[in-house]
LUMLUM-17801 format. One record per residue (C-alpha): x, y, z; residue in one letter. Coordinates in nm, 4 decimals, padded with zeros to 6 digits, m for minus. Layout:
BEGIN
[[X; Y; Z]; 'A']
...
END
This chain:
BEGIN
[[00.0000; 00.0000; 00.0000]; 'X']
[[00.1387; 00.3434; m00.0510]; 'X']
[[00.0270; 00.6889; 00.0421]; 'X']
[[m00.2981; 00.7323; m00.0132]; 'X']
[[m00.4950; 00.4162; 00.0889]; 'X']
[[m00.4054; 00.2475; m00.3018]; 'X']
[[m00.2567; m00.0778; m00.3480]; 'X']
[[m00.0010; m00.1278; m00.6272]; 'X']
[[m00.0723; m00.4078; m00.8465]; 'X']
[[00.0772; m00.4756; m01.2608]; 'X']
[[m00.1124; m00.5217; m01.5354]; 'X']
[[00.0076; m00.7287; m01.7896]; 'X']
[[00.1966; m00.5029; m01.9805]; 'X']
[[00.3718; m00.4044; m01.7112]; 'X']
[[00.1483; m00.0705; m01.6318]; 'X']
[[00.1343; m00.0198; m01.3031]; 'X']
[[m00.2435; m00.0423; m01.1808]; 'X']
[[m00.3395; 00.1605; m00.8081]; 'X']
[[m00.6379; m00.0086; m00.6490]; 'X']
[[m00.8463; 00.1803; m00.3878]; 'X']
[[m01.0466; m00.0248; m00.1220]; 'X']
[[m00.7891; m00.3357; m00.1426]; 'X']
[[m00.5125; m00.4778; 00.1213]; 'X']
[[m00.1815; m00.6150; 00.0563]; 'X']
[[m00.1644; m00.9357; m00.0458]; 'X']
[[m00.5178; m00.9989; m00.1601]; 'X']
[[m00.6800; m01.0914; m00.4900]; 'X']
[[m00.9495; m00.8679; m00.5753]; 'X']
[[m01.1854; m00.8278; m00.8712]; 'X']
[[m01.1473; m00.4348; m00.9704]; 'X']
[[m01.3118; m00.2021; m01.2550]; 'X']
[[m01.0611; 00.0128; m01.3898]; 'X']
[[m01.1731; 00.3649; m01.3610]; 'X']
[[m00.9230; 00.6310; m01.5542]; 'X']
[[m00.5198; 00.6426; m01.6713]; 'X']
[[m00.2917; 00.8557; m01.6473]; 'X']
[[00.0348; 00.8041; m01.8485]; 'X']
[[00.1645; 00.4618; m01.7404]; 'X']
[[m00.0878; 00.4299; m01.4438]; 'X']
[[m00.4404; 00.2743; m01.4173]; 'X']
[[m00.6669; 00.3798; m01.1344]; 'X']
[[m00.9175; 00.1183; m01.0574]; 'X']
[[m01.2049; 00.0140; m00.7668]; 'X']
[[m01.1832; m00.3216; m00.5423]; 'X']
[[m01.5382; m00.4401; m00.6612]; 'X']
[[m01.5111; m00.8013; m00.4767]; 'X']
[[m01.2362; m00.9740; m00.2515]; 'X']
[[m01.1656; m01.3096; m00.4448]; 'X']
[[m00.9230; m01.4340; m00.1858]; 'X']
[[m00.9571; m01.2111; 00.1043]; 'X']
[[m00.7182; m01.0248; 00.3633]; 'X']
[[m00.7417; m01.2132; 00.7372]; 'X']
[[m00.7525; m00.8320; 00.8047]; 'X']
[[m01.0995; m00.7245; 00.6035]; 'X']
[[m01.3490; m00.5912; 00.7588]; 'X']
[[m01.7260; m00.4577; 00.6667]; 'X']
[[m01.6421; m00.0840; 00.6622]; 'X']
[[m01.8971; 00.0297; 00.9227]; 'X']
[[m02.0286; 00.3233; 00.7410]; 'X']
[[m02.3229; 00.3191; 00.4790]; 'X']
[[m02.1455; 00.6095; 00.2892]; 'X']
[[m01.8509; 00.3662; 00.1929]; 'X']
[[m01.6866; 00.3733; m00.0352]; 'X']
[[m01.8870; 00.6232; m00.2179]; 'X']
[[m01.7589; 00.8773; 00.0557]; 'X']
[[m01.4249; 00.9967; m00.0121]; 'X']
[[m01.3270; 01.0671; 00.3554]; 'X']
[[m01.2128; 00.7378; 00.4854]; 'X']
[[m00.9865; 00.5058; 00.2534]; 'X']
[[m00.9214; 00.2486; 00.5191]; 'X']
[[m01.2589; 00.0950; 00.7099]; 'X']
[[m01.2548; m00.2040; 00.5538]; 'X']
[[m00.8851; m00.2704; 00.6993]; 'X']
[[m00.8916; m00.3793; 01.0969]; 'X']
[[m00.7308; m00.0821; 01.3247]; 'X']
[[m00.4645; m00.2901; 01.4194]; 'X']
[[m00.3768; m00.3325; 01.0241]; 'X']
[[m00.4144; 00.0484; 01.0034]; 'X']
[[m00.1490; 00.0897; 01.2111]; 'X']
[[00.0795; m00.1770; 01.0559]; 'X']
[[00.0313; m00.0364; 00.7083]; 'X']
[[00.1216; 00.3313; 00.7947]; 'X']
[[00.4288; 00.2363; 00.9734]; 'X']
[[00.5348; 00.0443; 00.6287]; 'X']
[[00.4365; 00.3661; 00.4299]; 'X']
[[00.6410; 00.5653; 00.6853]; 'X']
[[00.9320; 00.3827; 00.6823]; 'X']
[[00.9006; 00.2828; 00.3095]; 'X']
[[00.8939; 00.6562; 00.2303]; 'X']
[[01.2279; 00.7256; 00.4621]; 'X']
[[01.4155; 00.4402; 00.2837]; 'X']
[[01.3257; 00.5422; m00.0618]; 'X']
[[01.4500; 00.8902; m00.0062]; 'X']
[[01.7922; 00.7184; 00.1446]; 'X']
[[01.7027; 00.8003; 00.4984]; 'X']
[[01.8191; 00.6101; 00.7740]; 'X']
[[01.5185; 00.4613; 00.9510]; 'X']
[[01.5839; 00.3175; 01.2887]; 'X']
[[01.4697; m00.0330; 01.3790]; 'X']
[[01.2305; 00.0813; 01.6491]; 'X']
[[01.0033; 00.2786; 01.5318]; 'X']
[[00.6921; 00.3373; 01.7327]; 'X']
[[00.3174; 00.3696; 01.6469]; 'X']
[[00.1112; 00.5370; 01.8416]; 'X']
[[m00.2672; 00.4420; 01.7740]; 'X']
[[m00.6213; 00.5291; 01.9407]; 'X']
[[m00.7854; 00.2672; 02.2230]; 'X']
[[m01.0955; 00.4041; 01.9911]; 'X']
[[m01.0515; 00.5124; 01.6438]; 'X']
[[m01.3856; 00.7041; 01.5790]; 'X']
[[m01.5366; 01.0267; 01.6485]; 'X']
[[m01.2579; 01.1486; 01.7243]; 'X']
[[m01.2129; 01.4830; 01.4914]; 'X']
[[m01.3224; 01.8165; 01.7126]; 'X']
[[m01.3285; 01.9851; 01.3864]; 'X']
[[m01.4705; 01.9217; 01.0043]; 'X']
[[m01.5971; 02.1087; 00.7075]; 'X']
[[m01.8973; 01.9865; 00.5545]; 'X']
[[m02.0208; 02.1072; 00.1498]; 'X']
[[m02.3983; 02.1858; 00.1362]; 'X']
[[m02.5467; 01.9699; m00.1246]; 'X']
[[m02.8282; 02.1037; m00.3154]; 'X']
[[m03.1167; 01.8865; m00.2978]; 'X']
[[m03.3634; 01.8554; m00.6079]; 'X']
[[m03.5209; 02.2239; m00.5043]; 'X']
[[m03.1803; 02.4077; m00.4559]; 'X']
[[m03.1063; 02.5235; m00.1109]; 'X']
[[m03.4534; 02.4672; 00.0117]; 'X']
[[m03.3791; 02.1010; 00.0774]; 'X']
[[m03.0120; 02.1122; 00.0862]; 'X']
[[m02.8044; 01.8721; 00.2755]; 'X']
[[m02.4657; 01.8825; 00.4256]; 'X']
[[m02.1705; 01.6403; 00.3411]; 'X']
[[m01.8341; 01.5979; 00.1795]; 'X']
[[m01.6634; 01.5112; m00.1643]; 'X']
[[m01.7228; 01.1856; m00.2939]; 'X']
[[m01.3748; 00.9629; m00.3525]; 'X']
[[m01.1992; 01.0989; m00.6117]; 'X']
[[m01.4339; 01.3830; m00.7829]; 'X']
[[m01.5259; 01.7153; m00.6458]; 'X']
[[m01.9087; 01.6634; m00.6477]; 'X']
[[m02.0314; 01.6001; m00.2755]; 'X']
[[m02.2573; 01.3465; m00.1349]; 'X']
[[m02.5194; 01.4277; 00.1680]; 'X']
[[m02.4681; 01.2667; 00.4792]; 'X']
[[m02.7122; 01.1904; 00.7598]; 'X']
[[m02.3967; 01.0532; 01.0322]; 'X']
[[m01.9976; 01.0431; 00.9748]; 'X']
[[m01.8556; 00.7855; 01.2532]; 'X']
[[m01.4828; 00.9846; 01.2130]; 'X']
[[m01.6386; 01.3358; 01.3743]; 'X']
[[m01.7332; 01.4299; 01.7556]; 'X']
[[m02.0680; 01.3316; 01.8799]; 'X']
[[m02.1843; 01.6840; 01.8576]; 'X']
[[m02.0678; 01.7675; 01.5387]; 'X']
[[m02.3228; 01.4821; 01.3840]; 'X']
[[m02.5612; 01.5285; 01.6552]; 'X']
[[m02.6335; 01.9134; 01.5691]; 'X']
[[m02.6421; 01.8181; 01.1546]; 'X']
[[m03.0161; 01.8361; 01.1969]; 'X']
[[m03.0084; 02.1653; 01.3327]; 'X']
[[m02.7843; 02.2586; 01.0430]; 'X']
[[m02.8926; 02.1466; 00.7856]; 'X']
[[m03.2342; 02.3525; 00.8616]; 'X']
[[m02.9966; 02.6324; 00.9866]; 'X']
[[m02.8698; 02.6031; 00.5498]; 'X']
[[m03.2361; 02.6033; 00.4466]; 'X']
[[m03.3823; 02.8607; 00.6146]; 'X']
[[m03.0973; 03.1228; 00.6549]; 'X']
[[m02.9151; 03.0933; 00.3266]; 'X']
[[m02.8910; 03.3625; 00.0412]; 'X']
[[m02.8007; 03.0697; m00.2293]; 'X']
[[m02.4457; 03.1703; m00.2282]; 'X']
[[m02.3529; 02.9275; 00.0835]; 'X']
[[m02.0866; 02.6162; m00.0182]; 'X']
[[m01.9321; 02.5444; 00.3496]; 'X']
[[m02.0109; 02.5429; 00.6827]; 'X']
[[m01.6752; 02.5072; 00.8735]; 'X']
[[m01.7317; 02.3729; 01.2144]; 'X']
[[m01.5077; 02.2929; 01.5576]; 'X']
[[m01.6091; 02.1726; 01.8863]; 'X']
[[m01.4952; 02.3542; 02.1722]; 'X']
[[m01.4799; 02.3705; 02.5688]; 'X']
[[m01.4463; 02.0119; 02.6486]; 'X']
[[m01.7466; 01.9741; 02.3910]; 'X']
[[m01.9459; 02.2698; 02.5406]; 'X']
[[m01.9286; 02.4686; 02.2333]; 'X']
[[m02.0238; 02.4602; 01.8531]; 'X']
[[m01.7693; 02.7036; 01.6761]; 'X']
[[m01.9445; 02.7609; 01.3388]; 'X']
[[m01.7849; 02.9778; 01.0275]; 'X']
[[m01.9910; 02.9765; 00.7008]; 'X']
[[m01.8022; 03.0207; 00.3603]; 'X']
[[m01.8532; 03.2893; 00.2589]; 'X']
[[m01.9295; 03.4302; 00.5900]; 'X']
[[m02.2134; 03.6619; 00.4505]; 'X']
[[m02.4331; 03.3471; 00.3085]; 'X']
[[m02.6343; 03.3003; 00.6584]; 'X']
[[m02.8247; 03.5214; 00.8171]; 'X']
[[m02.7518; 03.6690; 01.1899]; 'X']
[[m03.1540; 03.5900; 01.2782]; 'X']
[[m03.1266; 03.2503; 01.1374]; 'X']
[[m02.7971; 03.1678; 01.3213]; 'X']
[[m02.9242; 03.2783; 01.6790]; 'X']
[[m03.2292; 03.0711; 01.5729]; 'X']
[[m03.0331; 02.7710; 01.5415]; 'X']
[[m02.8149; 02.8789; 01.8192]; 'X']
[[m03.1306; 02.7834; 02.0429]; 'X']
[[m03.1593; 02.4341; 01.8793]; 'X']
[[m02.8511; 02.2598; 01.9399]; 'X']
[[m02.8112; 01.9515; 02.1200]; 'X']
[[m02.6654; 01.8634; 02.4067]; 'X']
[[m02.7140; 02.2276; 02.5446]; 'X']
[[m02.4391; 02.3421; 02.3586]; 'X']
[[m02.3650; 02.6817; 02.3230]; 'X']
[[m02.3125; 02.8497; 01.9620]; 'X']
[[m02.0422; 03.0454; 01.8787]; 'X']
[[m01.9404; 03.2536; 01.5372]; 'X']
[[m01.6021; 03.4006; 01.6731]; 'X']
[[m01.3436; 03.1812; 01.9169]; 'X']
[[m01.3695; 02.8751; 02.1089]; 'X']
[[m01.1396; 02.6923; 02.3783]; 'X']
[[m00.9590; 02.4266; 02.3143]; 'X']
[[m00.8007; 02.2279; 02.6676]; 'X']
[[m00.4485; 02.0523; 02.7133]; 'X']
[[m00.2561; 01.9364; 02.9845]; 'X']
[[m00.5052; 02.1617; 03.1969]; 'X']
[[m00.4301; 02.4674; 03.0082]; 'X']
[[m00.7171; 02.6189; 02.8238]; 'X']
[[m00.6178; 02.8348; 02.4577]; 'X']
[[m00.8400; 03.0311; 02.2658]; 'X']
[[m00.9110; 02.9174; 01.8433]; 'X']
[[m01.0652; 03.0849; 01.6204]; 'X']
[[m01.1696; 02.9054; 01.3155]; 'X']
[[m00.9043; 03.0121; 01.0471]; 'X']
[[m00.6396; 02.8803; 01.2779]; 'X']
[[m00.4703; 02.5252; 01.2797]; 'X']
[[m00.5394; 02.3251; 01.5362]; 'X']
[[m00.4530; 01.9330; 01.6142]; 'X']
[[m00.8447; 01.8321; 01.4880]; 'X']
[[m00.7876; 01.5042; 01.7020]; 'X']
[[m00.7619; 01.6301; 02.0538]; 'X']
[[m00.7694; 01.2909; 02.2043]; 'X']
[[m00.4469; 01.1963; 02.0378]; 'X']
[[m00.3061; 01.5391; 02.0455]; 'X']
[[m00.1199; 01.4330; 02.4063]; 'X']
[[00.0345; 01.1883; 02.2238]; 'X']
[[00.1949; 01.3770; 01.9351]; 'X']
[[00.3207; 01.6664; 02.1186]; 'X']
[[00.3862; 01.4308; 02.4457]; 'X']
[[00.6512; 01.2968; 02.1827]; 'X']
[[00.7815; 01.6208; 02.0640]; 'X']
[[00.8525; 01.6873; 02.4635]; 'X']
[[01.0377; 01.3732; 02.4702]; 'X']
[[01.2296; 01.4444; 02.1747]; 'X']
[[01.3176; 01.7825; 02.3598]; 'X']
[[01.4251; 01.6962; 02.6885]; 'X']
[[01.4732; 01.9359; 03.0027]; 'X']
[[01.4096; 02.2369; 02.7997]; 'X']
[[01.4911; 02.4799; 03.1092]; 'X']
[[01.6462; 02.8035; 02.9898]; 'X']
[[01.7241; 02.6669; 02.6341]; 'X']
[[01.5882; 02.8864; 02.3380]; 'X']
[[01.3761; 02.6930; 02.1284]; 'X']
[[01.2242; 02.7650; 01.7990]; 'X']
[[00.8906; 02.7051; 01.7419]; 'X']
[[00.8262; 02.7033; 01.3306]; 'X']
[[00.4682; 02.7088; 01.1868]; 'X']
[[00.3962; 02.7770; 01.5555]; 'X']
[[m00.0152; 02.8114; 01.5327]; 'X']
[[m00.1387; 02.9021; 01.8801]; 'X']
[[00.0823; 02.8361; 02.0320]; 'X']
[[m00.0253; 02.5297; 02.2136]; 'X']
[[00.3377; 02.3673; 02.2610]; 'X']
[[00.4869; 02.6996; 02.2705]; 'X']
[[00.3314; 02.7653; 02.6249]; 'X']
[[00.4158; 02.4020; 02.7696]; 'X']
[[00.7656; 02.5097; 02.6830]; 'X']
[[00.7791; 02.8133; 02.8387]; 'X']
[[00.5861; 02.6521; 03.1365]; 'X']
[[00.8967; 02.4576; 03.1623]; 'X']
[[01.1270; 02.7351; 03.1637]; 'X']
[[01.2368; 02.7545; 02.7952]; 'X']
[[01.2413; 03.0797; 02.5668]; 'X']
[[01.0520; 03.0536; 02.3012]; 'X']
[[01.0343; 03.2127; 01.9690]; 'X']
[[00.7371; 03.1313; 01.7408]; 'X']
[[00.7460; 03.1447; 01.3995]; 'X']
[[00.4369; 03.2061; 01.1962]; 'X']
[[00.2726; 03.3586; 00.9142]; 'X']
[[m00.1060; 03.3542; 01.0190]; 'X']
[[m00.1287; 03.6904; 01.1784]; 'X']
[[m00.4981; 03.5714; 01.3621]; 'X']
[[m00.2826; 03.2944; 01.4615]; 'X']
[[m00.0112; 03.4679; 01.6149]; 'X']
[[m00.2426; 03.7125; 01.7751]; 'X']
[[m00.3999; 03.3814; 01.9752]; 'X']
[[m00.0957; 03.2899; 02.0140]; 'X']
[[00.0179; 03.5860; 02.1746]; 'X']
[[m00.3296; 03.5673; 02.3816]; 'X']
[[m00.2406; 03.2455; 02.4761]; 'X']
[[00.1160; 03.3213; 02.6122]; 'X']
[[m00.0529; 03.6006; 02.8263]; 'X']
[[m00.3667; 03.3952; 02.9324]; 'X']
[[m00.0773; 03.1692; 03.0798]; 'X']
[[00.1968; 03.3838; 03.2550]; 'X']
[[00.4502; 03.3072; 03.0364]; 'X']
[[00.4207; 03.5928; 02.8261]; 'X']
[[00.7787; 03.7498; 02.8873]; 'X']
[[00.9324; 03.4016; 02.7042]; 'X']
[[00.7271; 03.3761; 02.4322]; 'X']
[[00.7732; 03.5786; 02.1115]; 'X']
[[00.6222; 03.5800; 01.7857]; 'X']
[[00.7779; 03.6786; 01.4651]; 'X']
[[00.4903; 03.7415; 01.1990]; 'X']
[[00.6136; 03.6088; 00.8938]; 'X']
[[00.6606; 03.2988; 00.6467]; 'X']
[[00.9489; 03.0886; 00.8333]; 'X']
[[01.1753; 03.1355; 00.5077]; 'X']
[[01.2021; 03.4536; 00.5524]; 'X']
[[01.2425; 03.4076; 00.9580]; 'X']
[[01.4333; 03.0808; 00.9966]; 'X']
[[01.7836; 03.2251; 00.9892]; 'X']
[[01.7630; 03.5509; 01.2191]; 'X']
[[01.5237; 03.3098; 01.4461]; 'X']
[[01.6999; 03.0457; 01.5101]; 'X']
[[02.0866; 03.1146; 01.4885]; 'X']
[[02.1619; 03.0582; 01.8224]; 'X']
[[01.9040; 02.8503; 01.9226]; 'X']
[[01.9403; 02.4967; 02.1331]; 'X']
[[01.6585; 02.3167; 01.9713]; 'X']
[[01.4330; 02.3660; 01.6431]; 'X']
[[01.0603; 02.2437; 01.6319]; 'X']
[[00.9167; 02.2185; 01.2871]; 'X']
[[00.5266; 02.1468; 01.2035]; 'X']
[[00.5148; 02.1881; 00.8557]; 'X']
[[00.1751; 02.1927; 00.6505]; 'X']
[[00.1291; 01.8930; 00.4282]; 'X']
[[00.3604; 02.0753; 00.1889]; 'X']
[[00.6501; 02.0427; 00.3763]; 'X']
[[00.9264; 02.3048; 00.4198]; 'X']
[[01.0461; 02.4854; 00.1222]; 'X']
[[01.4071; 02.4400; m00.0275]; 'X']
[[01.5386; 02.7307; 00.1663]; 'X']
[[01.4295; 02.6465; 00.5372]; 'X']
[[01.6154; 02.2938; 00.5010]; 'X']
[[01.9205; 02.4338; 00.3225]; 'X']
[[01.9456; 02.6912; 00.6126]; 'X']
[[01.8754; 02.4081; 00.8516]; 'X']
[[02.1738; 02.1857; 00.6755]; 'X']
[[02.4073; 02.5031; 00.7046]; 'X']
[[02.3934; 02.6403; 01.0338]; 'X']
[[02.0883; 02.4795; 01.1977]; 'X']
[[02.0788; 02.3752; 01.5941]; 'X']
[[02.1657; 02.0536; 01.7565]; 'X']
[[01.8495; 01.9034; 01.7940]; 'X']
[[01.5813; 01.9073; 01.5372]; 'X']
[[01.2061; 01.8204; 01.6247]; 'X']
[[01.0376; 01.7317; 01.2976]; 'X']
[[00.6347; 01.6641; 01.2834]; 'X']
[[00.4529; 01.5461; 00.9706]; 'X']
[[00.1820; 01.5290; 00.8335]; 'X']
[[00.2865; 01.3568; 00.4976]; 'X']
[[00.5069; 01.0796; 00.4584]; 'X']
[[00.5992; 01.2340; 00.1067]; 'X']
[[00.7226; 01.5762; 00.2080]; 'X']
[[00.9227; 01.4421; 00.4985]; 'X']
[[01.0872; 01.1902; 00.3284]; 'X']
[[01.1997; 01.4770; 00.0874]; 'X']
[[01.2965; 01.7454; 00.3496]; 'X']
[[01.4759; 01.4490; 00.5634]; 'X']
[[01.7213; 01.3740; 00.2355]; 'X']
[[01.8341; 01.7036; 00.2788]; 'X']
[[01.8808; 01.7063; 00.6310]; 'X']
[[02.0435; 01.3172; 00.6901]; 'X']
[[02.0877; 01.1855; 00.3692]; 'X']
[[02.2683; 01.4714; 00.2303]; 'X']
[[02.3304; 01.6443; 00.5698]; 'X']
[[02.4764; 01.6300; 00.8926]; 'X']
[[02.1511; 01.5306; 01.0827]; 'X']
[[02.1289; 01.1378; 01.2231]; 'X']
[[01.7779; 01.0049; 01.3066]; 'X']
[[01.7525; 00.9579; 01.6516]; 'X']
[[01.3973; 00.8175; 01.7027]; 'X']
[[01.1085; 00.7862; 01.4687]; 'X']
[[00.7483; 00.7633; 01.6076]; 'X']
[[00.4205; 00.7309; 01.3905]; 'X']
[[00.1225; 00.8684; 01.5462]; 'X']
[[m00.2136; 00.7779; 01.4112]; 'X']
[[m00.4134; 01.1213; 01.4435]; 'X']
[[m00.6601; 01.0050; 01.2036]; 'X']
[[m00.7973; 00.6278; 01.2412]; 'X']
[[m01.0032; 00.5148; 00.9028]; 'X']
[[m00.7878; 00.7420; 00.6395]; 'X']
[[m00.4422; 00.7235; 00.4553]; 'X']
[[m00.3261; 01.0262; 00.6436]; 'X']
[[m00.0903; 01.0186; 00.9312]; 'X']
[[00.1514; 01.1975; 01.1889]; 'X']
[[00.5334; 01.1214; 01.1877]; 'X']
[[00.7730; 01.2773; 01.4816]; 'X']
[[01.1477; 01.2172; 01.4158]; 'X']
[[01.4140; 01.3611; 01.6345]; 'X']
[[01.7335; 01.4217; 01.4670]; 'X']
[[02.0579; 01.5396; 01.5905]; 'X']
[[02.3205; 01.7271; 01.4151]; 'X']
[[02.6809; 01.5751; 01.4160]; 'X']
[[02.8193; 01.8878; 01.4176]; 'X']
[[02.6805; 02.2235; 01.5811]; 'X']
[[02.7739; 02.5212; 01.4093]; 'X']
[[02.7480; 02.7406; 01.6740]; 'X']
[[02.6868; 02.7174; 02.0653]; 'X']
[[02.3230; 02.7072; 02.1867]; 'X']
[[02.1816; 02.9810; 02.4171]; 'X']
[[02.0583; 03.0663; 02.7380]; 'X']
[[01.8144; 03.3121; 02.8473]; 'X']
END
């Protein structure tokens, strides 16, 4: 399996064929869908000799859904296959990949995203029976759903309330509602794309409707870890599994060690969320990052928690900030989005980066790539590699690696 939920299989002139809704080592019936170049794209339409590891995909939506590629594969399998795609990914790009590697999964792999966009879906009288759901696999036209067993409770729960709140309160022009559940599941955050297509009256009507006695909010929500409480607003990144987040940045902790009056850098630094447990712990931190409502929050944040006087934000893209940020500092944090880092923040890294580089992905692809740069053709090592599954039924998943430079450049501070 590779990146993406698709099994590799050859045809029998040697094209390569990618089959969706398969497992390694099966023999499945498929209907070949589309090519492109030297690759066809087909659909598992029956398991001739079935995976051990097959499962009836819970949902009704499957596979016409295209939000979860792997619920016909056992969790335990999940995990099993991601590691491979991890490590497979590393080796390709020449990466060392220790022998160890860890995978950190869910004791329950559903409902656990605090956080989801749903498309409205014209019914057959336009918005007056729209419904709410998301892209079908592999095509931007987007299916209604009653239920999705990935998102929190009230999240699904309040789709009746929504999908009324779509109906009756919007001017036509409505194609998102953007939603996030807040204060330990207190709180609806809701953000409408564009934000004029609802009305005010028909939000506070809906407002008085949700489930659960849930309050409704159209501005900033609260999002809680390790006791600490930071303020979100919806155009800011957040960790959409908060369950698991404990266990990714638990491992970026690890990774970092007694942090006490080191400077760290914090790159792509959202909120702030790890930003603050550093500085709890007596490190000076400088954030990186380019989302100016981001670094606002994050700024709240730092305040909100008394550490305020060692956190710092620069406001801009981390190419342009990497060098004057970080020269100097003990440790380096990098969350990239799925893109990865560009050419420039690795070279910089390669040059004249710090001792101890924290790397968390979200795309085996991208860190493979950025990782060449840094071991293979660098003068990082891999110290420890840990998967973390932060989302349970789809391809995606979390990598942390900790590398270690052979040689600092320079001599980390203190503050």
């Amino acid at each position: 399996m590779v990146h993406g939920g698709l099994c590799v299989a050859s045809a029998d002139d040697d094209v390569s064929v990618l089959v969706a809704g398969a497992i390694p080592g099966e023999l499945v019936d498929v209907e070949l869908r589309y090519r492109k170049r030297q690759t066809w794209f087909a659909d598992t339409v029956a398991a001739a000799e079935a995976s051990p590891h097959r499962v009836a995909p819970p949902c009704p939506y499957v596979p016409e859904c295209g939000g979860c590629q792997l619920q016909h594969v056992t969790y335990a399998h999940q995990l099993e296959l991601k590691s491979d795609i991890v490590r497979d990914a590393l080796r390709r790009q020449h990466v060392h990949v220790p022998d160890d590697v860890r995978v950190l999964g869910m004791g329950d792999p559903w409902r656990y995203r605090w956080r989801g966009e749903f498309h409205v879906v014209p019914g057959a009288s336009g918005a007056a029976d729209a419904g709410l759901g998301f892209n079908r696999a592999r095509s931007w036209r987007p299916i209604a759903v009653d239920d999705c067993l990935i998102h929190h409770d009230l999240i699904t729960d309040s789709l009746p309330v929504l999908r009324e709140l779509v109906r009756e309160g919007s001017d036509g022009a409505l194609g998102t509602l953007h939603l996030t559940v807040g204060d330990g599941g207190a709180e609806l955050l809701l953000r409408s794309r564009p934000r004029s297509a609802l009305s005010a009256a028909a939000i506070d009507r809906a407002a008085l409707r949700l489930p659960h006695d849930a309050r409704l909010s159209v501005d900033s929500t609260s999002i809680t870890w390790r006791g600490r409480t930071y303020r979100v607003s919806p155009d800011t990144f957040i960790q959409v599994n908060v369950a698991q987040m404990d266990a990714l940045y638990g491992e970026v902790l690890a990774a970092l060690g007694d942090v006490s009056r080191a400077r760290i850098v914090d790159a792509y630094a959202g909120v702030g969320m790890l930003a603050v447990e550093l500085a709890a712990r007596g490190a000076g931190v400088v954030c990186i990052e380019s989302n100016r409502s981001a670094a606002r929050l994050g700024a709240l944040n730092a305040r909100l928690h008394d550490v305020e006087d060692r956190v710092r934000y620069a406001v801009a893209p981390v190419e342009q900030e990497i060098a004057r940020a970080a020269a100097g500092a003990r440790s380096l944090v990098l969350d990239p989005p799925r893109a990865g880092c560009a050419g420039s923040v690795t070279a910089w890294i390669a040059l004249a980066g710090p001792a101890n580089v924290v790397y968390v992905s979200c795309d085996p692809a991208t860190l493979a790539r950025d990782l060449h740069v840094l071991v293979a053709s660098g003068p990082y090592t891999v110290r420890a590699v840990t998967v973390v599954d932060m989302f349970p039924q789809t391809y995606h998943v979390e990598t942390v690696v900790s590398l270690e430079r052979a040689e600092t450049p320079g001599v980390g501070a203190s503050i």
